[in-house]
C-alpha positions as CSV (number, residue, x, y, z in Angstrom):
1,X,-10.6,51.6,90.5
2,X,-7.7,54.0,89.6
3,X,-4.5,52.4,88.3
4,X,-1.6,52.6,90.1
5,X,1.2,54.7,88.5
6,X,3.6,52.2,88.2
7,X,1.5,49.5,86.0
8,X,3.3,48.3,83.4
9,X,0.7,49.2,80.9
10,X,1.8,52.9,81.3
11,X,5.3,52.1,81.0
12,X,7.5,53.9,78.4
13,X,8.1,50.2,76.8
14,X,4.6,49.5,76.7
15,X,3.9,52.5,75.1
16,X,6.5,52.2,72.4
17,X,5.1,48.6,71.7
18,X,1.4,49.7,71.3
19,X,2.7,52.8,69.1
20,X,5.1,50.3,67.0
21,X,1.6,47.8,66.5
22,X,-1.0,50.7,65.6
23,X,1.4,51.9,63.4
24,X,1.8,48.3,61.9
25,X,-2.0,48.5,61.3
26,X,-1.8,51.3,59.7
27,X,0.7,50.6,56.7
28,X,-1.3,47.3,56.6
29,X,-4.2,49.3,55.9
30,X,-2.5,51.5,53.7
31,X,-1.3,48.7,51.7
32,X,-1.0,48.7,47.5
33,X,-4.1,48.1,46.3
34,X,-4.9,44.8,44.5
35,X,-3.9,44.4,40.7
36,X,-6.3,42.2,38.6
37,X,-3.4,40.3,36.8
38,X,-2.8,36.8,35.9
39,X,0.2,36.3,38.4
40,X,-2.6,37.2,40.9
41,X,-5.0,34.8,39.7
42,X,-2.9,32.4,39.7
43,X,-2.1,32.1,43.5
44,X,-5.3,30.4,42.7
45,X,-3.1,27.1,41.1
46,X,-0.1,27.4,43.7
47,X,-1.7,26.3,46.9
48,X,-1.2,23.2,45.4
49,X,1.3,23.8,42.7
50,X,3.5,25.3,45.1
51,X,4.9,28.6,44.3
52,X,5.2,29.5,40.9
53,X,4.1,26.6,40.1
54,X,7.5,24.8,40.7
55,X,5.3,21.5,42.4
56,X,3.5,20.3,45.2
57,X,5.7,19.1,48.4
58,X,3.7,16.2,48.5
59,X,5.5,14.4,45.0
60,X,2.1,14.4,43.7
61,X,1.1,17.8,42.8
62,X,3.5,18.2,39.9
63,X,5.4,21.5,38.2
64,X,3.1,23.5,35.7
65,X,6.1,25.9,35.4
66,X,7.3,26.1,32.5
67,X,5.7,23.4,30.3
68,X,4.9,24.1,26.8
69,X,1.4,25.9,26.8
70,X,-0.2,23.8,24.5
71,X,0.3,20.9,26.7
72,X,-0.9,23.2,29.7
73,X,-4.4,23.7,27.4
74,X,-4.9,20.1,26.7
75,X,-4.8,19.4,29.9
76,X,-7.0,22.0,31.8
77,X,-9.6,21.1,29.0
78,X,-8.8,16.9,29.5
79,X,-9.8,17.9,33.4
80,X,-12.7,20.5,33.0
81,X,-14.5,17.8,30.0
82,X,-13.7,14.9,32.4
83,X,-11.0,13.3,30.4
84,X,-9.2,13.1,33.6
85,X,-10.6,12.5,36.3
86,X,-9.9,14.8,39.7
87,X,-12.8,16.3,41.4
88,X,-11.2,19.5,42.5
89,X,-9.6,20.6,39.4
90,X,-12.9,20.3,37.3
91,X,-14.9,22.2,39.6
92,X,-12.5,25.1,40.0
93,X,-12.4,24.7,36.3
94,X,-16.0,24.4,35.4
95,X,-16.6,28.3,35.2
96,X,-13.9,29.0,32.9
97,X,-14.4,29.8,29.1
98,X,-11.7,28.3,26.3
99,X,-9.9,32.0,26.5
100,X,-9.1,32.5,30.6
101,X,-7.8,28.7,29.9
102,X,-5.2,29.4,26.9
103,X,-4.4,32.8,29.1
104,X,-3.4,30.6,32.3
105,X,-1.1,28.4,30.5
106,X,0.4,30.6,28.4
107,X,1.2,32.5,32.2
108,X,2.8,29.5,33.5
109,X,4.9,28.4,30.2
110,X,6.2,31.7,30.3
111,X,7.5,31.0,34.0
112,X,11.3,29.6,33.3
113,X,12.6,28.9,37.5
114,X,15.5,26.5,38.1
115,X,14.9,23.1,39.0
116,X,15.9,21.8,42.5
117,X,18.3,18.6,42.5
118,X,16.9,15.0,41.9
119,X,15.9,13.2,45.3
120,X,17.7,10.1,46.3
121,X,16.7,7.0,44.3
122,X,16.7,3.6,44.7
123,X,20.4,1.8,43.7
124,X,19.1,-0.8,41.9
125,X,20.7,-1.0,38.8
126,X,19.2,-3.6,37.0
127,X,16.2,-1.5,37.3
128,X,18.2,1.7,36.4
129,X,19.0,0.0,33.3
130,X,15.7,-1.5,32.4
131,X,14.4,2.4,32.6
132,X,17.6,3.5,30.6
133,X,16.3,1.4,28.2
134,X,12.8,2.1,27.6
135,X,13.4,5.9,27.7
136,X,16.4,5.4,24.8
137,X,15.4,2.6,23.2
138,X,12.0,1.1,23.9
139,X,11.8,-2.2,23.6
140,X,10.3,-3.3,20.0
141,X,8.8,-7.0,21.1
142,X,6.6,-4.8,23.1
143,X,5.7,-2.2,20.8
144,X,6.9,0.1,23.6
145,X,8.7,3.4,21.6
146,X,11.6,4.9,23.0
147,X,10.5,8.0,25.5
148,X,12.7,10.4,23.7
149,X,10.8,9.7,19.9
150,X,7.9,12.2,21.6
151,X,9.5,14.4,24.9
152,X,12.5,14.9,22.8
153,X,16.1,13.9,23.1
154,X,17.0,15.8,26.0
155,X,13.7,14.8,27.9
156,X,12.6,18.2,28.3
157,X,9.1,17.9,26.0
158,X,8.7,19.3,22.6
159,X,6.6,22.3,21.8
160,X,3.9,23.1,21.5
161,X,2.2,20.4,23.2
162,X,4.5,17.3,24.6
163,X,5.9,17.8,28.0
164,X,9.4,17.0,29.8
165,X,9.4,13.8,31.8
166,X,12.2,15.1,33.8
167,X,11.9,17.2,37.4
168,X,9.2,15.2,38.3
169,X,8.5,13.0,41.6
170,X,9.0,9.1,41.1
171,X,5.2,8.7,43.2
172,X,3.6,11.5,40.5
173,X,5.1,9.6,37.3
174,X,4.1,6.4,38.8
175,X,0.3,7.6,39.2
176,X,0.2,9.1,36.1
177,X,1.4,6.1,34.4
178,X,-1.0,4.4,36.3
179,X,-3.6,6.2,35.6
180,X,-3.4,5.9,31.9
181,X,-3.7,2.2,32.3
182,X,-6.6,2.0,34.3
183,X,-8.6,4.3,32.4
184,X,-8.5,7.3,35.2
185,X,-6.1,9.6,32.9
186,X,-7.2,9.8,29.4
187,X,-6.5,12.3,26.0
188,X,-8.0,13.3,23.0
189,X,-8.0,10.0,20.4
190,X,-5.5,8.8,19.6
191,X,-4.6,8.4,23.2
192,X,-1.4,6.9,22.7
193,X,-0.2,7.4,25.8
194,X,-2.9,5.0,26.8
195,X,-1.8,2.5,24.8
196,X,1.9,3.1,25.5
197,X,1.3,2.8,29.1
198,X,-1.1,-0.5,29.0
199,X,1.4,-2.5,27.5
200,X,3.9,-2.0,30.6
201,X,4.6,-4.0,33.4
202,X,4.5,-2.7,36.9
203,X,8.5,-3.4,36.9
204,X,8.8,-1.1,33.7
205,X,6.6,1.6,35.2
206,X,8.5,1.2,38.3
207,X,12.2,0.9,36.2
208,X,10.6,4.1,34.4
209,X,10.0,6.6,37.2
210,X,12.8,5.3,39.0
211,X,15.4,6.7,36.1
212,X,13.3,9.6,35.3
213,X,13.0,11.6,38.9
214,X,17.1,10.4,39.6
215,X,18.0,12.6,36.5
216,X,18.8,16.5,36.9
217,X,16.9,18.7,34.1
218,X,19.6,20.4,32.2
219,X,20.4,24.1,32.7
220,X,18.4,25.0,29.4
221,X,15.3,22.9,30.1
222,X,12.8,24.6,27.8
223,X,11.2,22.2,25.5
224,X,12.5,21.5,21.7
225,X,11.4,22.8,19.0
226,X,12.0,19.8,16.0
227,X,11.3,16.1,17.0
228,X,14.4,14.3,17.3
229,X,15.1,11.9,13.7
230,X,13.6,8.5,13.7
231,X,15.5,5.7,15.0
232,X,15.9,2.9,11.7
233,X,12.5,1.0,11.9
234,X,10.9,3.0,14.1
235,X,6.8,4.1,13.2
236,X,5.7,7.7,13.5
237,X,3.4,8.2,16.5
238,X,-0.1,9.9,16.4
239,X,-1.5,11.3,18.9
240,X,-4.4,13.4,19.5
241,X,-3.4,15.8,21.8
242,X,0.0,16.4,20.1
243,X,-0.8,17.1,16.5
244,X,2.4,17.3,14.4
């Protein structure tokens, strides 16, 4: 059947549109071609990671951004050799050899992106100042060390292989901690962590996480480079994934 002449589709509008949309096409098609770098593979890590690696929107996909790179290491090998335990991460792990793994965190501790602002906490200041405490102090008739002794003074991890505790989601600390104490998290022996974590209460994990994620990461939030000095009476911690 013949068109009419004055169907839309042969409009000047309509033509403009379909020239506008093949040439659309065309410069799709004509895109740059794909580069075999790391930041590429890595888009890999940030549909969970979120981009760059600056965390999850979900509180419990945390920041890789940024973290000392030895720390990164231990822990792609604690997931690919089952140390911890997450099913997704050790099979898109499996595949890779010792070298692609030191190469991907090496990418991401070389990522240095502002932190957003701390989201609301709770207002509960006892439990503010219970956390306070455990990350200054400790609390000796525990055997609970101070926080800062290992992820250094300003909180911001020590290199080459201790991470910052601040910028993180209160839920993520929480299941880490957690995890430590039920055996689903584990490090290379010593696992002090492990032993750290065991000895607190639900009330300290929650006073913990609480303080942590209400803190904003200062402006120069790479990781130390010298522990912080021993408090008077304090032991020297070993652990195994943070040789000294």
């Amino acid at each position: 059947m013949r068109q009419d002449k004055t169907s839309p589709l042969l409009s000047p509008l309509w033509r403009l549109a379909l020239c506008c949309w093949l040439l659309g096409v065309c410069l799709v098609a004509q895109a740059a071609p794909f580069e075999d770098s790391m930041a590429q593979r890595a888009l890999a890590c940030t549909g969970c990671h979120g981009p760059q690696g600056r965390s999850g929107p979900d509180g419990y996909y945390p920041r890789i951004a940024g973290k000392p790179a030895g720390y990164l290491y231990n822990q792609l090998v604690n997931l690919q050799q089952g140390r911890r335990n997450y099913p997704l991460m050790q099979s898109l792990l499996a595949p890779l050899d010792d070298t692609y793994l030191r190469t991907l965190a090496e990418y991401f501790a070389g990522l240095e992106i502002p932190y957003p602002p701390p989201a609301p906490q709770p207002t509960n200041k006892a439990l503010l100042a219970r956390g306070l405490q455990l990350v200054r102090q400790g609390d000796p008739a525990l055997q609970i060390p101070a926080c800062v002794q290992c992820h250094g003074s300003a909180l911001t991890g020590m290199q080459p292989s201790v991470p910052g505790l601040l910028g993180l989601p209160r839920d993520y600390l929480n299941a880490q901690l957690g995890g430590w104490q039920n055996g689903q998290r584990q490090a290379q022996a010593p696992d002090c962590m492990a032993d750290i974590a065991k000895r607190l209460s639900d009330t300290d994990v929650h006073a913990l996480s609480s303080w942590l994620s209400s803190q904003t990461v200062p402006l120069v939030s790479r990781a130390a480079t010298q522990k912080p000095p021993l408090a008077p009476g304090t032991k020297e911690i070993r652990c195994g994934s943070a040789p000294w």
